[in-house]
C-alpha positions as a Markdown table, in Angstrom:
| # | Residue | x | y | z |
|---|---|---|---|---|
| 1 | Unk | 0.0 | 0.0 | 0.0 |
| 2 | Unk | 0.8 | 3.5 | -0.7 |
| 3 | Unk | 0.1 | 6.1 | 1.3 |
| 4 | Unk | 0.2 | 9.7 | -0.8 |
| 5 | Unk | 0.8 | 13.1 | 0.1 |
| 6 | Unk | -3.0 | 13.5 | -1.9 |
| 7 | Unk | -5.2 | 11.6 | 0.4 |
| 8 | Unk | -8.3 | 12.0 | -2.2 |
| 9 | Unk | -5.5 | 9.6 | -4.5 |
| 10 | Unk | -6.2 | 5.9 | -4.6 |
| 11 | Unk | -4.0 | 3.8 | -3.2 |
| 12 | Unk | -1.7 | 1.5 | -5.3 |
| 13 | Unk | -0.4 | -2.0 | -4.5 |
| 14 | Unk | 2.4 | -3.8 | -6.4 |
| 15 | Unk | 4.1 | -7.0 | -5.8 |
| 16 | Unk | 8.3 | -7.0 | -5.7 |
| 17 | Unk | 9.8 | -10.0 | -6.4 |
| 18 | Unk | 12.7 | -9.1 | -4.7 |
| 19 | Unk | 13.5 | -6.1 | -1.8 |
| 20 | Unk | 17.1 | -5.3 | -0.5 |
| 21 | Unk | 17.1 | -2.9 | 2.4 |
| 22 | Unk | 19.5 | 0.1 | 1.8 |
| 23 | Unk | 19.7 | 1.7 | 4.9 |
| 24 | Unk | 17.3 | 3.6 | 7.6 |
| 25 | Unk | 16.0 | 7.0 | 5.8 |
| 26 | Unk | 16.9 | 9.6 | 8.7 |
| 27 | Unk | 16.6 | 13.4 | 9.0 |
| 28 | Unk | 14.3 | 16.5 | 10.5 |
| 29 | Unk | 11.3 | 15.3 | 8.6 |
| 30 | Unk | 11.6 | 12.0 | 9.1 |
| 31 | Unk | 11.9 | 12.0 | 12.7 |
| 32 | Unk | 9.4 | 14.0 | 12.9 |
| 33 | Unk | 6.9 | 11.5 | 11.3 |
| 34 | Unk | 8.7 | 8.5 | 13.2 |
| 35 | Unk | 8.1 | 10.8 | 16.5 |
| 36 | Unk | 3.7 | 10.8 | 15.2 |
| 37 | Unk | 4.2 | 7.3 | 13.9 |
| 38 | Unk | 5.0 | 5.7 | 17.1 |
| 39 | Unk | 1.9 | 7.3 | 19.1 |
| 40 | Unk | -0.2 | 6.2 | 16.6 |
| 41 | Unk | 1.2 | 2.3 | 16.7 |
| 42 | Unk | 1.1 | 2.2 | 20.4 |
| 43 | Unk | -2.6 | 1.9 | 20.0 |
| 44 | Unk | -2.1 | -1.4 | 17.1 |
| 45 | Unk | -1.9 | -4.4 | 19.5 |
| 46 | Unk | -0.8 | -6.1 | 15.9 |
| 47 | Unk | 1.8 | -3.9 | 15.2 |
| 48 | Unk | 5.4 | -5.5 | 17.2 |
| 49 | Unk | 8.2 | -3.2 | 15.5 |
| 50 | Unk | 8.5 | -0.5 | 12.9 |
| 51 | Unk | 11.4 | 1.1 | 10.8 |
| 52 | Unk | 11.6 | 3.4 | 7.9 |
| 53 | Unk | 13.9 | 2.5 | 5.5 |
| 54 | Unk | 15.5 | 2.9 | 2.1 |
| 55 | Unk | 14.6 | -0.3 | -0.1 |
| 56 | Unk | 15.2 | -1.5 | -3.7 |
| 57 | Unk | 12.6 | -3.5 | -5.5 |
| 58 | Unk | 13.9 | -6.0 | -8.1 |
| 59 | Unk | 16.4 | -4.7 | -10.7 |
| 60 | Unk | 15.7 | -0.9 | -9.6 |
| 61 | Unk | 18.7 | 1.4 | -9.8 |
| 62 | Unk | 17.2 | 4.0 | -7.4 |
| 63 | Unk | 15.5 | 3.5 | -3.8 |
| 64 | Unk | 12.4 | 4.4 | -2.2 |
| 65 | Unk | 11.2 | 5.2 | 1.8 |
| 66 | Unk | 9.4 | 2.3 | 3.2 |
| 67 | Unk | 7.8 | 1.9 | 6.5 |
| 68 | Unk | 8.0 | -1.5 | 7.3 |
| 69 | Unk | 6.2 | -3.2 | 9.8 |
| 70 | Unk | 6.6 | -6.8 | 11.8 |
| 71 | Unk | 3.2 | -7.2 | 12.5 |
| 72 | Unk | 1.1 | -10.2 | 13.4 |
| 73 | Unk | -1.9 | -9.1 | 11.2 |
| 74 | Unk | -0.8 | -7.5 | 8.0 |
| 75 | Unk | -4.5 | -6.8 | 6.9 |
| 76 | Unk | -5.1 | -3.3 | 8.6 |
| 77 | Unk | -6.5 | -1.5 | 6.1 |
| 78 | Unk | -7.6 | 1.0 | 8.9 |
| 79 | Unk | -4.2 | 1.1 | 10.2 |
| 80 | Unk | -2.8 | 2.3 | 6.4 |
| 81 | Unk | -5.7 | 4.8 | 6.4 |
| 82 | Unk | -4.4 | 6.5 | 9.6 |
| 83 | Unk | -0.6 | 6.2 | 8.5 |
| 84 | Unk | -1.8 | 8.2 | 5.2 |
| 85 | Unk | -3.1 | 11.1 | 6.8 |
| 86 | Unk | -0.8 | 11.1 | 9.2 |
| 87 | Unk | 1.9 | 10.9 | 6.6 |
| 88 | Unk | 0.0 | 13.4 | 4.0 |
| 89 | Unk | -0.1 | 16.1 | 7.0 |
| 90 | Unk | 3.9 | 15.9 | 7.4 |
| 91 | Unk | 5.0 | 15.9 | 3.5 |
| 92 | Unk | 4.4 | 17.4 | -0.2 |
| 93 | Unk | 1.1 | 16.2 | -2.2 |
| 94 | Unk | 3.4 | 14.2 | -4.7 |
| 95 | Unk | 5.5 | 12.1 | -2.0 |
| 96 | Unk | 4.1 | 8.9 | -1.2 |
| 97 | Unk | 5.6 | 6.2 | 1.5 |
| 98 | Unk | 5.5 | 2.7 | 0.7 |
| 99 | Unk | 3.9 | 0.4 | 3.7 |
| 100 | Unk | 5.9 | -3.4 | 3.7 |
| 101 | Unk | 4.6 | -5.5 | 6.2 |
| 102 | Unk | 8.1 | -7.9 | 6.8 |
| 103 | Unk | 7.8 | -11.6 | 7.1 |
| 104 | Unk | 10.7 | -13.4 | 9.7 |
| 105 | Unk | 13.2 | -13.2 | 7.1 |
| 106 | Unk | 12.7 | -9.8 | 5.9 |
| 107 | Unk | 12.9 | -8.3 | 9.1 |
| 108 | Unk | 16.4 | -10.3 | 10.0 |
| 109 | Unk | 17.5 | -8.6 | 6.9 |
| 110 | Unk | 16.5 | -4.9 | 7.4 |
| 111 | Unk | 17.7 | -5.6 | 11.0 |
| 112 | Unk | 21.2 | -6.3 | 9.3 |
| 113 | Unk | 20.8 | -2.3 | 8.0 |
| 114 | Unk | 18.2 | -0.5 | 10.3 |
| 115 | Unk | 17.3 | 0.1 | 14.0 |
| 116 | Unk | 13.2 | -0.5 | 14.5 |
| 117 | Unk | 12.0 | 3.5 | 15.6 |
| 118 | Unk | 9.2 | 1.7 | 17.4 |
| 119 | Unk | 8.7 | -1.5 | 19.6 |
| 120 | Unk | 6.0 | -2.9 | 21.4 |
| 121 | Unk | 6.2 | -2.1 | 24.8 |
């Protein structure tokens, strides 16, 4: 799922056949949106650990910003509802965040490159 900047724009989802994890994506803004993003996850009893990273899909030569989620229900579409307006109240109308939800092996890999900004308490 996609959450945009333009919350009246449908939402997109895409299947990768393969994701490498780059690297966390850090800064002012994105602190800032980790800092709103971990209040609103505190409330998802589903939600175990988040992290916003750089990922590759497939044979891309550039990266995105994913929030990626260990979660033990991906199916919130509520949950990627919230994190789009919360996301669309932060950045411009033409950014958009992709939302991964990790299996077991996915998240030992973007733990190999990435701190989790949020844990289950």
């Amino acid at each position: 799922m996609i959450p945009d900047g333009d919350p009246t724009r449908p939402r997109e989802e895409f299947v990768a056949q393969t994701i490498q994890f780059v690297g966390e994506q850090d800064g002012p803004p994105e602190r800032e949106l980790k800092s709103h993003l971990a209040k609103l996850l505190t409330s998802e009893r589903t939600v175990h650990r988040a992290y916003l990273a750089r990922v590759q899909y497939d044979d891309a030569t550039n990266w995105d910003v994913a929030l990626c989620l260990a979660s033990t229900d991906p199916d919130v579409q509520g949950l990627n509802g919230r994190i789009g307006r919360l996301f669309a109240g932060i950045f411009r109308r033409d950014a958009h965040l992709d939302i991964l939800f990790l299996s077991k092996t996915q998240e030992a890999e973007i733990s190999k490159v990435c701190t989790p900004f949020y844990r289950e308490k």
